[in-house]
N, C-alpha and C positions, 0 to 999 in steps of 0.2 A: 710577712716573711716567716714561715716557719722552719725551725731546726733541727735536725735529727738527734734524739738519743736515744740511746741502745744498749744492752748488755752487750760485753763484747771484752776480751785476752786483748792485755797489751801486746800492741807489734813495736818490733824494733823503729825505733827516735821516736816512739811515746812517750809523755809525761805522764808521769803517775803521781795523784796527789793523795794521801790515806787521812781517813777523819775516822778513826775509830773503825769501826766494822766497816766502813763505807770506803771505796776505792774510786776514785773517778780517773780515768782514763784521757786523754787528752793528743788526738793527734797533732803532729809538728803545724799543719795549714791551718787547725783552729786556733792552737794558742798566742795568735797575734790579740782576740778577741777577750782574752785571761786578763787581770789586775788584780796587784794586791786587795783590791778591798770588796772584788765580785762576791756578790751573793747567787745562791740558786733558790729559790722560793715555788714555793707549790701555789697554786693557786684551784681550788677545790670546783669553782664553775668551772674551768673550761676545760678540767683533768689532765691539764699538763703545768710543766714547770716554766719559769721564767729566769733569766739572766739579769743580776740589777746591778748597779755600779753606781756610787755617786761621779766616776768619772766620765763618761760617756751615757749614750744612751744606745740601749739594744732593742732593739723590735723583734718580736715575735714570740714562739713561745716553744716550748720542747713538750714532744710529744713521746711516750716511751710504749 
C-alpha cells in the first residue's frame, strides 16, 4: 500500500498540526488514520517516510 504525501495549503476542515518550522497538514478522510502517539520516520533506502504507531499497524510508505 502506498500513500501520498505532498506539499500542499490547508483547505477548509483541515487539521493542521505545527512542530516547529514544520506544518503537516491533514485532510478530514485521513485523520481517522492519526493517534496520539504516531510517529513519521524517514527511512533512507527506500526515500520515503513511514507511518508508525505502537497502536496499530500501518503498511506502506509515503512518498513525497
Amino acid at each position: 500500500m502506498i500513500y501520498d504525501l505532498a506539499l500542499d495549503e490547508p483547505r477548509q476542515n483541515d487539521e493542521v498540526y505545527d512542530f516547529g518550522k514544520v506544518h503537516v497538514v491533514v485532510d478530514q478522510g485521513s485523520s481517522i488514520y492519526l493517534d496520539e502517539r504516531i510517529r513519521i520516520d524517514y527511512d533512507e533506502e527506500m526515500g520515503a517516510y513511514k507511518l508508525k504507531s505502537p497502536e496499530r499497524i500501518i503498511p506502506g510508505y509515503l512518498f513525497l
